[in-house]
BABA-206876 format. One record per residue (C-alpha): x, y, z; residue in three letters. Coordinates in pm, 1 decimal, decimal comma. Each point is the difference from the previous one (the first is absolute). Layout:
c1: X; c2: Y; c3: Z; r: ALA
...
***
This chain:
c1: -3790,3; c2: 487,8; c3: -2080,3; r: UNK
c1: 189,4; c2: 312,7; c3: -98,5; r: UNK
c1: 296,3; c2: -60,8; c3: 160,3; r: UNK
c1: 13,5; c2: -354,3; c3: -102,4; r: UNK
c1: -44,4; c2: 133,4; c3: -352,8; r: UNK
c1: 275,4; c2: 262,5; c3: 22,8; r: UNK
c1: 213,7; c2: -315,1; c3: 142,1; r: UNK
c1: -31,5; c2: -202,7; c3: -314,4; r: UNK
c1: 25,4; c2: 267,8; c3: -243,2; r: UNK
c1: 360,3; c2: 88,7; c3: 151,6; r: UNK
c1: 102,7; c2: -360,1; c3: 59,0; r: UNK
c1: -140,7; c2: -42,6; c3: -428,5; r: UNK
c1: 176,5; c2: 353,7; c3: -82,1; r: UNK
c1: 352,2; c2: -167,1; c3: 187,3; r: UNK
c1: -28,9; c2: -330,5; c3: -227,0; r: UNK
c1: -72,7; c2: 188,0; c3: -301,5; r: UNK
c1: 276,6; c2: 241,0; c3: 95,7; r: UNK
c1: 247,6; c2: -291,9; c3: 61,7; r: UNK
c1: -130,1; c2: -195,6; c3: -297,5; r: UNK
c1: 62,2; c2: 324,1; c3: -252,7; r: UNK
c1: 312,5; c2: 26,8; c3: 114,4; r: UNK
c1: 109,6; c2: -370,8; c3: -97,9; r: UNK
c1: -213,8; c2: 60,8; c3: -310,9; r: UNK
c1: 190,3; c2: 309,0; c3: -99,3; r: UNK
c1: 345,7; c2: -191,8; c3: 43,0; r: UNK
c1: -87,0; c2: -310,5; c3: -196,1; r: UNK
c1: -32,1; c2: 229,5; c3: -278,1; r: UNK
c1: -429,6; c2: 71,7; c3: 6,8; r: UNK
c1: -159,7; c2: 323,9; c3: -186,5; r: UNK
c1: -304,7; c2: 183,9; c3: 202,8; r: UNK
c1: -274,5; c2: 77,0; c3: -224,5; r: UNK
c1: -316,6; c2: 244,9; c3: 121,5; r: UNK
c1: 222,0; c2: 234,8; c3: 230,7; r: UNK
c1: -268,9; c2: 257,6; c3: -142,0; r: UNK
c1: -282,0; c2: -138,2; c3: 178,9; r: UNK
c1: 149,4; c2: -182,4; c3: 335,8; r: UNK
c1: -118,9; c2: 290,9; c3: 218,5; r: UNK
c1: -329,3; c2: 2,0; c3: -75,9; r: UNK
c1: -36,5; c2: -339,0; c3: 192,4; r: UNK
c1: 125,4; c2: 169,6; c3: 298,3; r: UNK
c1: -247,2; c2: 283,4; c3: -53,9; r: UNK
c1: -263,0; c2: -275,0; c3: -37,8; r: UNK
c1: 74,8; c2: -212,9; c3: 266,1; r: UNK
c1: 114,8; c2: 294,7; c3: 234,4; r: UNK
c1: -381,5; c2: 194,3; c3: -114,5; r: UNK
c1: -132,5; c2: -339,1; c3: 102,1; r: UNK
c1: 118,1; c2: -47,8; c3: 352,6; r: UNK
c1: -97,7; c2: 350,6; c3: 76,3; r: UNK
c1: -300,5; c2: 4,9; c3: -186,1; r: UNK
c1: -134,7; c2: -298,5; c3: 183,0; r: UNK
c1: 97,7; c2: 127,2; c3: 328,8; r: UNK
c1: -144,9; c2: 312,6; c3: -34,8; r: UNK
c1: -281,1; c2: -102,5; c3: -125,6; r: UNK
c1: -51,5; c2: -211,7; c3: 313,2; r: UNK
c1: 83,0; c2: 267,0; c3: 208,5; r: UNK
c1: -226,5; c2: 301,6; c3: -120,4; r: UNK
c1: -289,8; c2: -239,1; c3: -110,2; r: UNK
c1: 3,4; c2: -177,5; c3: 346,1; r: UNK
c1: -1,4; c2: -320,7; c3: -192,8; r: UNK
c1: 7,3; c2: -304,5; c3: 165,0; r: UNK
c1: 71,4; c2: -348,5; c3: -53,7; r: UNK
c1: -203,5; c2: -163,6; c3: -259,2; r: UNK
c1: -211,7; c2: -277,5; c3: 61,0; r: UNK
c1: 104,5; c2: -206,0; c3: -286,8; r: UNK
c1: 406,0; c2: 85,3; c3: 175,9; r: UNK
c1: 62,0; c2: -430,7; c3: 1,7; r: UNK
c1: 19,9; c2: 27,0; c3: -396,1; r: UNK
c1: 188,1; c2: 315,4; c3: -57,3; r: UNK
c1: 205,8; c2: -192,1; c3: 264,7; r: UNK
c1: 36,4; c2: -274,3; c3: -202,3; r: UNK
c1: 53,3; c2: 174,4; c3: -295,7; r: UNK
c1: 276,0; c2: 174,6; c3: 150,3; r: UNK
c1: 125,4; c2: -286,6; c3: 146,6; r: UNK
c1: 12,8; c2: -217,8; c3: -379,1; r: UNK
c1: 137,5; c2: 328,9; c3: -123,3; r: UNK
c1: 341,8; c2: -23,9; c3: 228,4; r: UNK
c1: -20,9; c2: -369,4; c3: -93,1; r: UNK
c1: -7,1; c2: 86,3; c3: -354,7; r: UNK
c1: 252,1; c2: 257,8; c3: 73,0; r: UNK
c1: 280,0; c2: -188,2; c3: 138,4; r: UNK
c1: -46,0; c2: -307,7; c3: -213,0; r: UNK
c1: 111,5; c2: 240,4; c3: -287,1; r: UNK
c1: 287,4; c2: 169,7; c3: 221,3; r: UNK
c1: 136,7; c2: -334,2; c3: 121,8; r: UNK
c1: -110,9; c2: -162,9; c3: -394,8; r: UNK
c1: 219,3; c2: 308,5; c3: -168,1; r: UNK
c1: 289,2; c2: -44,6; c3: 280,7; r: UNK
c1: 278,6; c2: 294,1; c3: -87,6; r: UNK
c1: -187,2; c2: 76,5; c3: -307,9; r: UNK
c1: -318,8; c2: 88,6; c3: 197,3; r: UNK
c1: 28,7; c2: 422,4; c3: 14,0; r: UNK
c1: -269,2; c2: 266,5; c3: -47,7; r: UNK
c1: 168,3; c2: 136,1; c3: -286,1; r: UNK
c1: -12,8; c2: -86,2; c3: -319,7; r: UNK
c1: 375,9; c2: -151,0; c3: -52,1; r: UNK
c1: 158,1; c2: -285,3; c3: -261,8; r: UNK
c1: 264,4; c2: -159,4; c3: -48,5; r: UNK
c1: 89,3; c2: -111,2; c3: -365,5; r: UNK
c1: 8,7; c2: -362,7; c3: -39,0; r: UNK
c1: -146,4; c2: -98,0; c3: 306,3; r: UNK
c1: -355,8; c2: -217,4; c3: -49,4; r: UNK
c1: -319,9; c2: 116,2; c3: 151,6; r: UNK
c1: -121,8; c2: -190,7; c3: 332,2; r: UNK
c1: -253,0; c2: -195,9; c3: -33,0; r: UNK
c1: -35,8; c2: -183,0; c3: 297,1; r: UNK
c1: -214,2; c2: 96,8; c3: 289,3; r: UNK
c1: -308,4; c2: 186,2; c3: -112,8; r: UNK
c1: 177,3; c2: 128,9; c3: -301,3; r: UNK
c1: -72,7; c2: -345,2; c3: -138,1; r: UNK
c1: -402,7; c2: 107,0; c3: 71,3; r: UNK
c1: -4,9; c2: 317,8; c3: -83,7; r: UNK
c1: 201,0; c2: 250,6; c3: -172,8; r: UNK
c1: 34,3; c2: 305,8; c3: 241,7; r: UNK
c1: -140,6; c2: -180,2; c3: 313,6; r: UNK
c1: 177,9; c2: 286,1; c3: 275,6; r: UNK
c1: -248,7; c2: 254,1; c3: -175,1; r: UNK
c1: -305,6; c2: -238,5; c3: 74,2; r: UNK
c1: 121,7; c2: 30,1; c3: 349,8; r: UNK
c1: 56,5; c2: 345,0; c3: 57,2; r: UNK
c1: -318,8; c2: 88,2; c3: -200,4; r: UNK
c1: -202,6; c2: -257,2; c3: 267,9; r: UNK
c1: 178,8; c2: 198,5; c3: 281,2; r: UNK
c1: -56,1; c2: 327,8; c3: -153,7; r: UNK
c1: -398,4; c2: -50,5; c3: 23,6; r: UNK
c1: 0,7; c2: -237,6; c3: 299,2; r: UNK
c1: 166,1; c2: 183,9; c3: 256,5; r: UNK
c1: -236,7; c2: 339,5; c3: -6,6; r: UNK
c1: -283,2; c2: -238,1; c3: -8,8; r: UNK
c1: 63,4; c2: -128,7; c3: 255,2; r: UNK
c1: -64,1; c2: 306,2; c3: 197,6; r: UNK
c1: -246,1; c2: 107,3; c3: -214,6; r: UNK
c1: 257,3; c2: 305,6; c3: -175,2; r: UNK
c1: -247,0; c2: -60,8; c3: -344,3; r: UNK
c1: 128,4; c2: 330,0; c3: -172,7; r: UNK
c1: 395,7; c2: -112,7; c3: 23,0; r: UNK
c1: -96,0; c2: -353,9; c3: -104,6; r: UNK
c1: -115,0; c2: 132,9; c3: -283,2; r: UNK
c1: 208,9; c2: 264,0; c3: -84,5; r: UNK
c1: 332,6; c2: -222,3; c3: 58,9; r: UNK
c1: -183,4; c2: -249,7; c3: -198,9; r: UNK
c1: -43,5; c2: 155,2; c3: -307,8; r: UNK
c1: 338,7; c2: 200,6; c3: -2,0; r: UNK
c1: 129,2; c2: -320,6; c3: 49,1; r: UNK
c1: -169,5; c2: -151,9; c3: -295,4; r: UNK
c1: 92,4; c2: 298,2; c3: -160,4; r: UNK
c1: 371,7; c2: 13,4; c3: 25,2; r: UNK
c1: 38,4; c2: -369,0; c3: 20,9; r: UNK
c1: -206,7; c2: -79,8; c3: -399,3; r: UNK
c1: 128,9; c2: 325,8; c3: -88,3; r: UNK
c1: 343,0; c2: 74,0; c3: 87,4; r: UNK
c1: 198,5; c2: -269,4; c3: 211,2; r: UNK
c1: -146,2; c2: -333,6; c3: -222,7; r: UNK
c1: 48,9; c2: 121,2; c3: -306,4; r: UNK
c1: 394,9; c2: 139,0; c3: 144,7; r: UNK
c1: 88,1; c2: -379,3; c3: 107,2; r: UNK
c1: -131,3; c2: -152,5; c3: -326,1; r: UNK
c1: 234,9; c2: 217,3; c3: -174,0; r: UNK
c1: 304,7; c2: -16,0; c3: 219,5; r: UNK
c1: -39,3; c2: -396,3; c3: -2,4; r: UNK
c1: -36,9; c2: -25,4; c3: -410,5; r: UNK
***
Protein backbone atom coordinates (compact mmCIF):
# COMPACT_ATOMS: atom_id res chain seq x y z
CA UNK A 1 0.00 0.00 0.00
CA UNK A 2 2.86 2.38 0.70
CA UNK A 3 4.56 2.11 -2.26
CA UNK A 4 1.51 2.27 -4.33
CA UNK A 5 0.75 5.46 -2.42
CA UNK A 6 4.18 7.04 -2.93
CA UNK A 7 3.48 6.00 -6.80
CA UNK A 8 0.43 8.16 -7.14
CA UNK A 9 1.51 11.00 -5.17
CA UNK A 10 4.61 11.42 -7.67
CA UNK A 11 2.66 10.53 -10.80
CA UNK A 12 -0.22 13.58 -9.08
CA UNK A 13 2.95 15.85 -8.06
CA UNK A 14 4.24 15.35 -12.16
CA UNK A 15 0.62 16.46 -13.50
CA UNK A 16 0.36 19.21 -11.15
CA UNK A 17 3.95 20.11 -11.96
CA UNK A 18 3.24 19.97 -15.77
CA UNK A 19 -0.17 21.57 -15.36
CA UNK A 20 1.47 24.78 -13.29
CA UNK A 21 3.71 25.18 -15.74
CA UNK A 22 1.03 25.67 -18.65
CA UNK A 23 -0.92 27.61 -15.99
CA UNK A 24 1.91 29.99 -15.32
CA UNK A 25 2.35 30.67 -19.21
CA UNK A 26 -1.27 31.31 -20.05
CA UNK A 27 -0.91 34.12 -17.80
CA UNK A 28 -2.45 32.38 -14.12
CA UNK A 29 -1.61 34.05 -10.51
CA UNK A 30 -0.84 31.39 -7.50
CA UNK A 31 -2.59 32.35 -4.47
CA UNK A 32 -1.77 30.48 -0.82
CA UNK A 33 2.10 29.95 -1.54
CA UNK A 34 2.10 30.62 2.39
CA UNK A 35 0.45 27.53 3.29
CA UNK A 36 1.28 24.82 0.32
CA UNK A 37 3.84 23.06 2.55
CA UNK A 38 1.90 22.31 5.22
CA UNK A 39 0.01 19.71 3.00
CA UNK A 40 3.20 18.02 2.46
CA UNK A 41 3.89 18.07 6.20
CA UNK A 42 0.36 16.65 6.57
CA UNK A 43 0.28 14.16 4.13
CA UNK A 44 4.09 13.27 4.58
CA UNK A 45 3.18 13.08 8.91
CA UNK A 46 0.42 10.85 7.60
CA UNK A 47 2.18 8.16 5.67
CA UNK A 48 4.67 7.87 8.41
CA UNK A 49 2.42 8.22 11.11
CA UNK A 50 0.31 5.37 9.90
CA UNK A 51 3.18 3.20 9.25
CA UNK A 52 4.67 3.59 12.35
CA UNK A 53 1.97 3.25 14.11
CA UNK A 54 1.49 -0.19 12.53
CA UNK A 55 4.82 -1.05 13.11
CA UNK A 56 5.45 -0.29 16.94
CA UNK A 57 1.74 -1.11 17.89
CA UNK A 58 1.93 -4.53 16.04
CA UNK A 59 -1.33 -3.57 14.48
CA UNK A 60 -2.87 -5.67 12.19
CA UNK A 61 -5.38 -5.68 9.61
CA UNK A 62 -8.74 -4.66 10.70
CA UNK A 63 -11.61 -6.73 10.46
CA UNK A 64 -13.90 -4.24 9.00
CA UNK A 65 -10.49 -3.84 6.08
CA UNK A 66 -13.43 -4.57 2.95
CA UNK A 67 -14.85 -0.96 3.81
CA UNK A 68 -11.80 1.07 4.45
CA UNK A 69 -11.08 -0.80 1.14
CA UNK A 70 -13.85 0.50 -0.40
CA UNK A 71 -13.57 3.71 0.91
CA UNK A 72 -10.24 3.98 -0.43
CA UNK A 73 -11.14 2.59 -3.46
CA UNK A 74 -14.38 5.46 -4.09
CA UNK A 75 -11.76 7.88 -2.84
CA UNK A 76 -9.26 7.29 -6.07
CA UNK A 77 -12.56 7.18 -7.99
CA UNK A 78 -13.49 10.45 -6.65
CA UNK A 79 -9.99 11.48 -7.12
CA UNK A 80 -9.43 11.04 -10.70
CA UNK A 81 -12.90 12.01 -11.80
CA UNK A 82 -11.79 15.54 -10.55
CA UNK A 83 -8.14 15.23 -12.15
CA UNK A 84 -9.45 13.99 -15.51
CA UNK A 85 -12.95 16.60 -14.83
CA UNK A 86 -10.28 19.71 -14.23
CA UNK A 87 -7.97 18.40 -17.30
CA UNK A 88 -4.76 21.02 -17.41
CA UNK A 89 -6.45 23.08 -14.86
CA UNK A 90 -6.49 20.19 -12.32
CA UNK A 91 -3.10 21.15 -9.96
CA UNK A 92 -2.63 21.01 -6.17
CA UNK A 93 -2.02 24.54 -6.00
CA UNK A 94 -4.13 27.09 -5.76
CA UNK A 95 -3.65 28.82 -9.43
CA UNK A 96 -6.16 31.14 -11.83
CA UNK A 97 -6.27 32.34 -14.71
CA UNK A 98 -8.27 35.67 -15.30
CA UNK A 99 -11.13 35.22 -17.52
CA UNK A 100 -11.25 31.70 -17.67
CA UNK A 101 -14.85 30.11 -16.21
CA UNK A 102 -14.89 27.67 -13.39
CA UNK A 103 -15.48 23.81 -14.35
CA UNK A 104 -18.34 22.57 -13.57
CA UNK A 105 -18.60 19.41 -15.06
CA UNK A 106 -17.66 16.18 -13.45
CA UNK A 107 -18.26 16.26 -9.73
CA UNK A 108 -17.74 19.95 -9.64
CA UNK A 109 -21.30 20.06 -10.92
CA UNK A 110 -22.16 17.95 -7.36
CA UNK A 111 -20.15 19.38 -5.19
CA UNK A 112 -18.03 22.32 -4.80
CA UNK A 113 -14.50 21.05 -3.68
CA UNK A 114 -15.19 17.29 -4.40
CA UNK A 115 -10.95 16.29 -4.56
CA UNK A 116 -11.02 17.33 -0.74
CA UNK A 117 -14.00 14.83 -0.05
CA UNK A 118 -11.65 12.36 -1.53
CA UNK A 119 -8.52 12.89 0.05
CA UNK A 120 -10.30 13.47 3.43
CA UNK A 121 -12.06 9.68 2.81
CA UNK A 122 -8.46 8.43 2.08
CA UNK A 123 -6.94 10.28 4.86
CA UNK A 124 -9.17 8.25 7.52
CA UNK A 125 -9.66 5.10 5.41
CA UNK A 126 -6.33 3.98 4.74
CA UNK A 127 -4.97 3.79 8.64
CA UNK A 128 -8.19 2.11 9.34
CA UNK A 129 -7.74 -0.14 7.52
CA UNK A 130 -4.88 -1.45 9.48
CA UNK A 131 -6.22 -0.38 12.46
CA UNK A 132 -3.42 2.94 12.77
CA UNK A 133 -6.59 4.76 15.00
CA UNK A 134 -4.23 7.56 16.43
CA UNK A 135 -3.03 8.81 12.68
CA UNK A 136 -6.63 8.51 11.45
CA UNK A 137 -7.43 10.79 13.74
CA UNK A 138 -4.78 13.03 13.97
CA UNK A 139 -4.56 13.43 9.95
CA UNK A 140 -8.21 13.82 10.22
CA UNK A 141 -8.60 16.68 12.16
CA UNK A 142 -5.43 18.60 10.84
CA UNK A 143 -7.00 18.00 7.78
CA UNK A 144 -10.27 19.51 8.75
CA UNK A 145 -8.26 21.99 10.23
CA UNK A 146 -6.23 23.39 7.45
CA UNK A 147 -8.73 22.54 4.83
CA UNK A 148 -12.09 24.97 6.76
CA UNK A 149 -9.38 27.03 7.98
CA UNK A 150 -6.76 27.90 5.65
CA UNK A 151 -6.89 26.30 2.03
CA UNK A 152 -11.09 26.87 1.56
CA UNK A 153 -11.28 30.03 2.58
CA UNK A 154 -7.66 30.77 0.14
CA UNK A 155 -9.61 29.36 -3.09
CA UNK A 156 -12.83 31.30 -2.35
CA UNK A 157 -10.80 34.32 -2.42
CA UNK A 158 -8.46 33.67 -5.29
CA UNK A 159 -11.65 32.63 -7.43
CA UNK A 160 -13.82 36.00 -6.44
Amino acid sequence: MVILLLIQRTVELYIAKKNRKWALESGAQEFGKEHYPWFFILHGGWLIGWVLEVSLYGRNLSELWFLWLSLFIIAQGIRYWCIVSLGRFWNTRILVIPGRPLVSKGPYKFIKHPNYVAVAIELIAVPLLFDAVITAGTATVFNGWLLLNVRIPAEERALQ
